[in-house]
PDB file of N, CA, C and O in Angstrom:
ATOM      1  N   UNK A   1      -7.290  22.452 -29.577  1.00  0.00           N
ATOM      2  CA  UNK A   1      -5.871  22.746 -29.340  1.00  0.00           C
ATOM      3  C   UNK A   1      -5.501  22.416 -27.895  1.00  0.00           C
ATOM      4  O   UNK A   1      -4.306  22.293 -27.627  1.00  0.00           O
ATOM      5  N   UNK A   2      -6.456  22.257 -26.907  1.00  0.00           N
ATOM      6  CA  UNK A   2      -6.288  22.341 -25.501  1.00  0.00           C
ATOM      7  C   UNK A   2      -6.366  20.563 -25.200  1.00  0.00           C
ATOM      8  O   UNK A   2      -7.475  20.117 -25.494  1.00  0.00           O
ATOM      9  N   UNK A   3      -5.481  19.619 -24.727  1.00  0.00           N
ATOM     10  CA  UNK A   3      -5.250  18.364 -24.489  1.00  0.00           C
ATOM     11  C   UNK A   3      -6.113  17.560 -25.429  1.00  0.00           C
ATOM     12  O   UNK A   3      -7.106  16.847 -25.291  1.00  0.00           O
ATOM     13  N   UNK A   4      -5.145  18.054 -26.715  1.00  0.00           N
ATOM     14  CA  UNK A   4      -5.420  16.596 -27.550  1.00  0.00           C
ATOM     15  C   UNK A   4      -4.418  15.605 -27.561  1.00  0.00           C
ATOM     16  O   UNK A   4      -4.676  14.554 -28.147  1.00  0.00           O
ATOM     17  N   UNK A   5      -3.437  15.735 -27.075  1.00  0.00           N
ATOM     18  CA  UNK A   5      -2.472  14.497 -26.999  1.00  0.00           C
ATOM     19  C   UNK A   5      -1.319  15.000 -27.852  1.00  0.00           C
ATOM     20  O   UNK A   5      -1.551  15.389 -28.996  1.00  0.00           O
ATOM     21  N   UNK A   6       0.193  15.014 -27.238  1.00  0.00           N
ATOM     22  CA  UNK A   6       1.220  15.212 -27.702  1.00  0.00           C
ATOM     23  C   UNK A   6       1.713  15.083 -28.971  1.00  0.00           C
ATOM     24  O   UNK A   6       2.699  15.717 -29.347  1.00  0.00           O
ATOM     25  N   UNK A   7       1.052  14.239 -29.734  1.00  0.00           N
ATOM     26  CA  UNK A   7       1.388  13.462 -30.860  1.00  0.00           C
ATOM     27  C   UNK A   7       0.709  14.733 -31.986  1.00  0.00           C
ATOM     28  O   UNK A   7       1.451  15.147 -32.877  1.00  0.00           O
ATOM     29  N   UNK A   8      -0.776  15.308 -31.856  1.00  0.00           N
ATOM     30  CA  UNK A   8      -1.294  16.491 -32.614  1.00  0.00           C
ATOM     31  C   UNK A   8      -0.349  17.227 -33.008  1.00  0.00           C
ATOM     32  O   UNK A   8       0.140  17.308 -34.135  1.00  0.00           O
ATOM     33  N   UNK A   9       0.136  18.239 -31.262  1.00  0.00           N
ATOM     34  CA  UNK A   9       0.604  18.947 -31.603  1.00  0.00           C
ATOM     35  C   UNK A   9       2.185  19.040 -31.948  1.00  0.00           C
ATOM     36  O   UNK A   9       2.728  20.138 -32.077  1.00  0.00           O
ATOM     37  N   UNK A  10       3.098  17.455 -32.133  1.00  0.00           N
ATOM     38  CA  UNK A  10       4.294  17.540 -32.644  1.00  0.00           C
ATOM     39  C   UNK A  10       3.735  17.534 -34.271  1.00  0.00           C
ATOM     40  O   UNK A  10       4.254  18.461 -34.893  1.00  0.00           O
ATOM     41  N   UNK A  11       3.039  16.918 -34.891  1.00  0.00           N
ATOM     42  CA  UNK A  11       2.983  16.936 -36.253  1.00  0.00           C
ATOM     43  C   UNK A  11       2.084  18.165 -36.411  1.00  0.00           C
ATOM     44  O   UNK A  11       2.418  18.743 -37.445  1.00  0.00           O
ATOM     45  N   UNK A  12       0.864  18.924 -35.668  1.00  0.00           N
ATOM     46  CA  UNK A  12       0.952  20.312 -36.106  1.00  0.00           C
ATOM     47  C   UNK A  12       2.366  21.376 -36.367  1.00  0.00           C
ATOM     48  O   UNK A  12       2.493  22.277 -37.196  1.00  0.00           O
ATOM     49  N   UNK A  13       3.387  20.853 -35.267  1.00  0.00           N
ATOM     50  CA  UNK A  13       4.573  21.597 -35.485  1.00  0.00           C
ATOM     51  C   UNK A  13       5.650  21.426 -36.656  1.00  0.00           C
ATOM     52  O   UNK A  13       6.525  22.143 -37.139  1.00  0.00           O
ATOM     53  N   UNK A  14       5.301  20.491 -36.818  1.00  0.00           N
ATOM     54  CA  UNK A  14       5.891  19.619 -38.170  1.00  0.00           C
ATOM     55  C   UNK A  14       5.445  20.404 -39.580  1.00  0.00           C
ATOM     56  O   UNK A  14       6.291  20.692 -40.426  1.00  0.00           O
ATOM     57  N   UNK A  15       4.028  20.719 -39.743  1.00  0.00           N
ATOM     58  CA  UNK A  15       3.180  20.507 -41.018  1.00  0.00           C
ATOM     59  C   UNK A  15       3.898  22.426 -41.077  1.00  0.00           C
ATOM     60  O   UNK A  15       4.479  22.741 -42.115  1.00  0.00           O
ATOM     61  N   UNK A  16       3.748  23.707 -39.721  1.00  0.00           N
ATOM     62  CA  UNK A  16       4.091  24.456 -39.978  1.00  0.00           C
ATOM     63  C   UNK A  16       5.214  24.517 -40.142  1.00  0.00           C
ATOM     64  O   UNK A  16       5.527  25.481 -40.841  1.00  0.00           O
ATOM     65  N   UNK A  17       6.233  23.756 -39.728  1.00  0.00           N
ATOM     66  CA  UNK A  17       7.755  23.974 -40.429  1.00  0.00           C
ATOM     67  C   UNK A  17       8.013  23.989 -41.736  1.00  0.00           C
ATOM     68  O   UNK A  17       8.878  24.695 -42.253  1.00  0.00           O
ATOM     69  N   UNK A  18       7.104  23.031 -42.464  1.00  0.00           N
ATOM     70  CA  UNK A  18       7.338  22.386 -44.164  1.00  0.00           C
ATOM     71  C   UNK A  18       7.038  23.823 -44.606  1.00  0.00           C
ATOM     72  O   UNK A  18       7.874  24.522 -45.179  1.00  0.00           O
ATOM     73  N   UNK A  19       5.551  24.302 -44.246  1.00  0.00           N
ATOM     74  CA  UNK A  19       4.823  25.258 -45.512  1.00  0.00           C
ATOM     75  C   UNK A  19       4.710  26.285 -44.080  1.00  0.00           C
ATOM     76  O   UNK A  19       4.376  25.859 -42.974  1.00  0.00           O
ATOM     77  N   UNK A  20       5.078  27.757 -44.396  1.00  0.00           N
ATOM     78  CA  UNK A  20       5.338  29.210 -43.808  1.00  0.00           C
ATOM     79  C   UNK A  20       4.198  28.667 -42.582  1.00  0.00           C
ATOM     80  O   UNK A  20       3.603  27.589 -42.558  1.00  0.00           O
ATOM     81  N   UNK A  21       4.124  29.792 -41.602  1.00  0.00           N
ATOM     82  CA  UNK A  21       2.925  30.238 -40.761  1.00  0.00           C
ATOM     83  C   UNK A  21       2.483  30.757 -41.539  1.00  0.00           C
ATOM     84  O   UNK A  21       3.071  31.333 -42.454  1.00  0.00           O
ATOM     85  N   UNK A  22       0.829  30.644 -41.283  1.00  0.00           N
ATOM     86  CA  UNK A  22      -0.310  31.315 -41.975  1.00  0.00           C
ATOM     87  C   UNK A  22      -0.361  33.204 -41.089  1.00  0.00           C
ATOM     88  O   UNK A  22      -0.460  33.408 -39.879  1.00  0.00           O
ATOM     89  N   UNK A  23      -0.269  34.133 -42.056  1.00  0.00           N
ATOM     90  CA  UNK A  23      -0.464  35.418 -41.543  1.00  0.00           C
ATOM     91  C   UNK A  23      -1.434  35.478 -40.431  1.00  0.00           C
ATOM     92  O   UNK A  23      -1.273  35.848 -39.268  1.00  0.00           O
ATOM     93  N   UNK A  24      -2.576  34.990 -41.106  1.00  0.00           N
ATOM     94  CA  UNK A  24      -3.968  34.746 -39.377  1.00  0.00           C
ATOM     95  C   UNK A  24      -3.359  34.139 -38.401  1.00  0.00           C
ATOM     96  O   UNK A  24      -3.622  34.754 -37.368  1.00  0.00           O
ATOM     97  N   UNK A  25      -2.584  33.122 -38.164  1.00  0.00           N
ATOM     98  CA  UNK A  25      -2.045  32.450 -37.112  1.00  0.00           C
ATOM     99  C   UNK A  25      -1.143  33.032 -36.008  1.00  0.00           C
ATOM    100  O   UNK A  25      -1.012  33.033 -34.784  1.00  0.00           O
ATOM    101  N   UNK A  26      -0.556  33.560 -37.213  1.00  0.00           N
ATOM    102  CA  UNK A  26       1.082  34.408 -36.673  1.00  0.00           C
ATOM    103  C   UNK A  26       0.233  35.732 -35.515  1.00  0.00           C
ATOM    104  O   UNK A  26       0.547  35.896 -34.336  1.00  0.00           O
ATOM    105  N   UNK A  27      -0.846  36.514 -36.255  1.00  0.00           N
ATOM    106  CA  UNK A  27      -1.348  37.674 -35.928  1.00  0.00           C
ATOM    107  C   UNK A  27      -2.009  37.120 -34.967  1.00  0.00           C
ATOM    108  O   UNK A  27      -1.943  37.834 -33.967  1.00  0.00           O
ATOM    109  N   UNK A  28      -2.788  35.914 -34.751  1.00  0.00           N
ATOM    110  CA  UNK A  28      -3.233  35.403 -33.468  1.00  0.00           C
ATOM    111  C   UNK A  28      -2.797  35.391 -32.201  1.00  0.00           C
ATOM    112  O   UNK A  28      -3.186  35.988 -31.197  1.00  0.00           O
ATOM    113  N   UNK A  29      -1.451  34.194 -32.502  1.00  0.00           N
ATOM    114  CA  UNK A  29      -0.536  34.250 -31.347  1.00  0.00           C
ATOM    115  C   UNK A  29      -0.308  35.668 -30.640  1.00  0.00           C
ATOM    116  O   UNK A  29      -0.463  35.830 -29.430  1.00  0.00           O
ATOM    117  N   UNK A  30       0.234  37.089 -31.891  1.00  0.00           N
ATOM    118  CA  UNK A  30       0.876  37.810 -31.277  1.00  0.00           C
ATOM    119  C   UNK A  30      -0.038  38.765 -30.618  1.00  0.00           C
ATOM    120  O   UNK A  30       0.429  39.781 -30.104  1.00  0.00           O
ATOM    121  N   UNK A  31      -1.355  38.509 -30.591  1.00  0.00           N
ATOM    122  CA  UNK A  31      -2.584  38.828 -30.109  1.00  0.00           C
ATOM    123  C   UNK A  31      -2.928  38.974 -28.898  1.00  0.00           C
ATOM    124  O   UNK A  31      -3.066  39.927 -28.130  1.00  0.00           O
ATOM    125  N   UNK A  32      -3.082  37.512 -28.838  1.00  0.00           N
ATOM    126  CA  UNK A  32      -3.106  36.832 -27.591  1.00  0.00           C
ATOM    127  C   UNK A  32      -1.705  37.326 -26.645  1.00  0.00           C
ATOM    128  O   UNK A  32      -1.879  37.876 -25.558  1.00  0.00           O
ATOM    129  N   UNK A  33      -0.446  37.087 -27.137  1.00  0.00           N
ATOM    130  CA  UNK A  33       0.596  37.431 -26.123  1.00  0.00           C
ATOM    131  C   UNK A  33       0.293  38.830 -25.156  1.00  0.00           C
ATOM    132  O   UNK A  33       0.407  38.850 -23.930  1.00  0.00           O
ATOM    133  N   UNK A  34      -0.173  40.139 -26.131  1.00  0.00           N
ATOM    134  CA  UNK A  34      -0.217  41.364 -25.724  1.00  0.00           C
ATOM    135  C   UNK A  34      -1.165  41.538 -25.219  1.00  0.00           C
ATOM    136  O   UNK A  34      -1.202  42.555 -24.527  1.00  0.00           O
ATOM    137  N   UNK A  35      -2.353  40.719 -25.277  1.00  0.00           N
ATOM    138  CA  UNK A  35      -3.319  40.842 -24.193  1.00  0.00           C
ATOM    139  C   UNK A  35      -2.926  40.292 -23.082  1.00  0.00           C
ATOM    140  O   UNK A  35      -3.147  41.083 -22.165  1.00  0.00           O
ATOM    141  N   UNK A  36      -2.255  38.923 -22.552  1.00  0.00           N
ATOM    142  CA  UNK A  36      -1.881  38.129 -21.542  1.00  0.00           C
ATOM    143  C   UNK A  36      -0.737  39.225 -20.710  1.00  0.00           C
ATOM    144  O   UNK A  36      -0.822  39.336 -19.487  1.00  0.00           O
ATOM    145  N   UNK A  37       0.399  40.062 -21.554  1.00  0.00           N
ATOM    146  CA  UNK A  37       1.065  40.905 -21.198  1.00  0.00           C
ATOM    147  C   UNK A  37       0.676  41.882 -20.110  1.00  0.00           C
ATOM    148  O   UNK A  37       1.012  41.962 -18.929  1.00  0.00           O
ATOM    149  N   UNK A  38      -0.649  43.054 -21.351  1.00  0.00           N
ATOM    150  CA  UNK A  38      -1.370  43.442 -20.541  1.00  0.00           C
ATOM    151  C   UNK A  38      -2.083  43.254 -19.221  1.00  0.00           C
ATOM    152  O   UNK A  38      -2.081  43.875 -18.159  1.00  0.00           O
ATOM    153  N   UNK A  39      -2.633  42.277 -19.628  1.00  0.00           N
ATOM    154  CA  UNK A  39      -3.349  41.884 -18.289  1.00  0.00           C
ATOM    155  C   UNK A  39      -2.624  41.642 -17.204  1.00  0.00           C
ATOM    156  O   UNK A  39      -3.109  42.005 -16.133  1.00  0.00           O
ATOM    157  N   UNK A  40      -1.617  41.137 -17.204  1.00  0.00           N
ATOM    158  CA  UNK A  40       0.027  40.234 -15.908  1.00  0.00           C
ATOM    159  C   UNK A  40       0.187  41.715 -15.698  1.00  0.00           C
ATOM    160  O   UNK A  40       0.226  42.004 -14.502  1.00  0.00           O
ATOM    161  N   UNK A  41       0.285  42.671 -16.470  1.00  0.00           N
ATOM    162  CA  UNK A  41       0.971  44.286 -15.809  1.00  0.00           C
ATOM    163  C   UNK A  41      -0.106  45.037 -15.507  1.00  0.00           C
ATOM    164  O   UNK A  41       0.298  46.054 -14.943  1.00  0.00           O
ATOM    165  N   UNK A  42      -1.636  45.034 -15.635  1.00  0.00           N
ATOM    166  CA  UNK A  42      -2.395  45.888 -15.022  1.00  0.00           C
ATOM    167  C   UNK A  42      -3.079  44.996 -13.339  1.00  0.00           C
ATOM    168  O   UNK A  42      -3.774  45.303 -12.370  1.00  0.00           O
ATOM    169  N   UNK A  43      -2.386  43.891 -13.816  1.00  0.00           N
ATOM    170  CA  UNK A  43      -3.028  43.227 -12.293  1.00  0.00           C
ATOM    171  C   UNK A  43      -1.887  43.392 -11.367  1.00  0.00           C
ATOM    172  O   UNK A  43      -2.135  43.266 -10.168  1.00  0.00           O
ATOM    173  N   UNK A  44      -0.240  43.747 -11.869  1.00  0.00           N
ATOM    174  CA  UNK A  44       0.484  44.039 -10.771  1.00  0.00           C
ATOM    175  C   UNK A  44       0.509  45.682 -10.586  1.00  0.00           C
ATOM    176  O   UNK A  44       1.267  46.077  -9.701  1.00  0.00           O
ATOM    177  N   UNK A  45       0.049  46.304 -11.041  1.00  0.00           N
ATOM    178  CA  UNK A  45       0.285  47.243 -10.782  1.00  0.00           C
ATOM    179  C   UNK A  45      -1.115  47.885  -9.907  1.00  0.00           C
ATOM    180  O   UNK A  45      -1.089  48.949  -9.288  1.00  0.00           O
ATOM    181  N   UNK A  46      -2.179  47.077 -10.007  1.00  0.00           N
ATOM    182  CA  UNK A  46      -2.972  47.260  -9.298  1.00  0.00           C
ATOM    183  C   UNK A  46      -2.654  46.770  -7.620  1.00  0.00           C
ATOM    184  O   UNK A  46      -2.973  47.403  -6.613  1.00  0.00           O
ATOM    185  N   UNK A  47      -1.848  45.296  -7.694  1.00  0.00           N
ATOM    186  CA  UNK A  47      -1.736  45.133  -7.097  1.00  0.00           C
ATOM    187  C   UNK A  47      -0.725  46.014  -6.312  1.00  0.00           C
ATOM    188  O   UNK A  47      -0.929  46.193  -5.111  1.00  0.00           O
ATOM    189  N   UNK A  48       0.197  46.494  -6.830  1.00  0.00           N
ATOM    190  CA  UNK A  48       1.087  47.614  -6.149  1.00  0.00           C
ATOM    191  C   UNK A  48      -0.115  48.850  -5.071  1.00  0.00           C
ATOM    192  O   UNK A  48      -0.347  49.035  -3.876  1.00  0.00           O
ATOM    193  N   UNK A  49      -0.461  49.277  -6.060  1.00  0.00           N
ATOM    194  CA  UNK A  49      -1.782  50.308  -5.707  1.00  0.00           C
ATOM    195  C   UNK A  49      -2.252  49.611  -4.151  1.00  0.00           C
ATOM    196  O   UNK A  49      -1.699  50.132  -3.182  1.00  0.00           O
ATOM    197  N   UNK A  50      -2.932  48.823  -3.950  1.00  0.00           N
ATOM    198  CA  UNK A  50      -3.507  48.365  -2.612  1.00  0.00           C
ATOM    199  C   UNK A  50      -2.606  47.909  -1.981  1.00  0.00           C
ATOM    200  O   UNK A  50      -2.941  47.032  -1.184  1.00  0.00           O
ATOM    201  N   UNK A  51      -1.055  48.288  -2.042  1.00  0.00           N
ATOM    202  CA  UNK A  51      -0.246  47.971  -1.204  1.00  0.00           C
ATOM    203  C   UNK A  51       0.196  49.272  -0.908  1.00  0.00           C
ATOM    204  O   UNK A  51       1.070  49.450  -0.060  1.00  0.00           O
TER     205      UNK A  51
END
């Protein structure tokens, strides 16, 4: 998924428009977001702390 070339991921975006997101996929993404979330707000708030 990480630099295969523009062209992958317009017709990956393509193939999920035709037929739904897959439930595993969907639950992936929203996975990943709330960990990345987490993490961006316990590193500023740490960072607050040593300030």
């Amino acid at each position: 998924m990480v630099s295969n070339g523009s062209d992958d991921n317009i017709a990956g975006l393509g193939r999920h428009e035709s037929n739904a997101l897959l439930p595993e996929e969907l639950l992936y993404l929203v996975a990943r977001m709330i960990v990345l979330i987490v993490v961006v707000r316990r590193a500023n708030c740490e960072a607050r702390l040593k300030m």
